[in-house]
N, C-alpha and C positions, 0 to 999 in steps of 0.2 A: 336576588337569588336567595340569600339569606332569609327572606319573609316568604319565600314559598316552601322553603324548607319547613320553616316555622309554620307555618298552615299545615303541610300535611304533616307536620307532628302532632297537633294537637287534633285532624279531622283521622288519623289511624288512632291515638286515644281515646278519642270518642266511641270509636268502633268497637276496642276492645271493651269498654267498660260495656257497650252496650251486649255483647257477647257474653262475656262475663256475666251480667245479672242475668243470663238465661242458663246459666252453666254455675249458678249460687252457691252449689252444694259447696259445706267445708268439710275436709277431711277430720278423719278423725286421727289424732295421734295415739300409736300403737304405743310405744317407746322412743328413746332418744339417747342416746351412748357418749358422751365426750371424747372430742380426737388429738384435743390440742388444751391443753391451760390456762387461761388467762389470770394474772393476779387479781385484779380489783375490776374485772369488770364480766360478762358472762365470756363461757370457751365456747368455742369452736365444737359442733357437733354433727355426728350422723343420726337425721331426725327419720322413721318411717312411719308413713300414713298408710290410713286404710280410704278408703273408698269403693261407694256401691256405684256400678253402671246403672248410672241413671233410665236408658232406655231398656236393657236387658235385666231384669226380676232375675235373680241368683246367681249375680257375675260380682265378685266385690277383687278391687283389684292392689295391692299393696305397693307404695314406692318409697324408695329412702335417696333422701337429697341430702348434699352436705348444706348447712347451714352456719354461716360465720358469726360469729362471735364479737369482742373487741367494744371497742366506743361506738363503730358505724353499727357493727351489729344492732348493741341495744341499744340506738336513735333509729334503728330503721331503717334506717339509708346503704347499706353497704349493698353492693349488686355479687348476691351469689354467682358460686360458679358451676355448669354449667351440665356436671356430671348429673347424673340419676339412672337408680334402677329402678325396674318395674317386673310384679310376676301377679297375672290373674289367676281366676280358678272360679271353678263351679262350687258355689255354696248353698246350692239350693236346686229346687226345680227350674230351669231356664224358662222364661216367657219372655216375647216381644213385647215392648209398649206401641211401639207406633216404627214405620217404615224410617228407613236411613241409608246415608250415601254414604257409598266408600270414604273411609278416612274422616268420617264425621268426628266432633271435639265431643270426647267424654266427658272431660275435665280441665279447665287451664286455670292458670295460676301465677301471678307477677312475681318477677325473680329480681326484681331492681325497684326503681322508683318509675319510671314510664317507660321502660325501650326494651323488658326482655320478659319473656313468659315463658313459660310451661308448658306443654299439653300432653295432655292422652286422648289419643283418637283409636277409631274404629275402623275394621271391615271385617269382612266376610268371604274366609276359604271354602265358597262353594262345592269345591270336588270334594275336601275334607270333610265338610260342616262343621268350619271348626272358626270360631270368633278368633281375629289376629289383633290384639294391640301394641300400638308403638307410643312411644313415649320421648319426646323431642324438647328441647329449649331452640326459639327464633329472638332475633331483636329486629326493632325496625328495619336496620338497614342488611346485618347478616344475622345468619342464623347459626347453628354448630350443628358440625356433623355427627357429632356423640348423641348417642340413643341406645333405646333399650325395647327389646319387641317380647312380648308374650304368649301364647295362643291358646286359646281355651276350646277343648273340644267339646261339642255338643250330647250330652250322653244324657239319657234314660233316671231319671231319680224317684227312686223308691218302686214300687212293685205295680205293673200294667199302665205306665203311663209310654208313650213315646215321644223321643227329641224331636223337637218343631224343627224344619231346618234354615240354617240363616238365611238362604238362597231367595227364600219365599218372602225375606220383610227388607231385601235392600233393593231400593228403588235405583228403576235404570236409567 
């Protein structure tokens, strides 16, 4: 039992890393605010990032996750918790790159050492035309029910252009 456990721990790692180098992008850090003190080693902080929607041209989406601090913190090793916000926006003229399924991965991001990620996903509020993102942490075996949703409506930027609508690039 234990050696199959063991196997598919290391054949779902595999998966993510493989996932992962298709979703490469690194955020960029906006700021970072301290929540907590540490004496002699780093604090405890609220870190928020930026990130561009990789498939959608002028969608950049901002989140802030708490990050720990401490001895695990700076070895690396400590497994965040589990909170995050998330808020998108139109930064630009909106373009499609290429088709996408509902709830497709924007972004993910390892929250531990193998067993907890990140993600921001996608879809598309047809009636609205309006891009919805959510923003989730899973582990191998659960996942948490704390998230955070966004929605970006699809509007018109700058003068005689008009909004492409999502409807048209999410594959059925």
């Amino acid at each position: 039992m234990i050696t199959r456990v063991v196997r598919g721990a290391v054949a779902a790692f595999a998966a993510l890393l493989a996932v992962s180098a298709a979703h490469a992008q690194e955020p960029e850090v906006v700021f970072k605010k301290s929540t907590v003190w540490k004496m002699l080693t780093p604090d405890d902080k609220l870190a928020t990032y930026a990130i561009d929607d990789p498939g959608v041209a002028g969608v950049a989406c901002f989140y802030t996750v708490p990050e720990r601090g401490g001895v695990k913190g700076m070895l690396g090793v400590a497994e965040e918790r589990s909170e995050v916000s998330l808020a998108c926006r139109q930064v630009g003229p909106i373009s499609f790159k290429e088709k996408f399924e509902q709830g497709s991965v924007v972004f993910r991001q390892s929250r531990s050492l193998i067993f907890k990620k990140m993600q921001i996903v996608r879809g598309c509020d047809a009636k609205r035309n309006t891009l919805v993102y959510l923003v989730y942490t899973d582990r191998l075996i659960e996942g948490s029910p704390q998230n955070s949703t966004s929605a970006v409506p699809i509007m018109p930027w700058g003068s005689g252009a008009d909004a492409p609508k999502c409807a048209d690039w999410v594959e059925k």
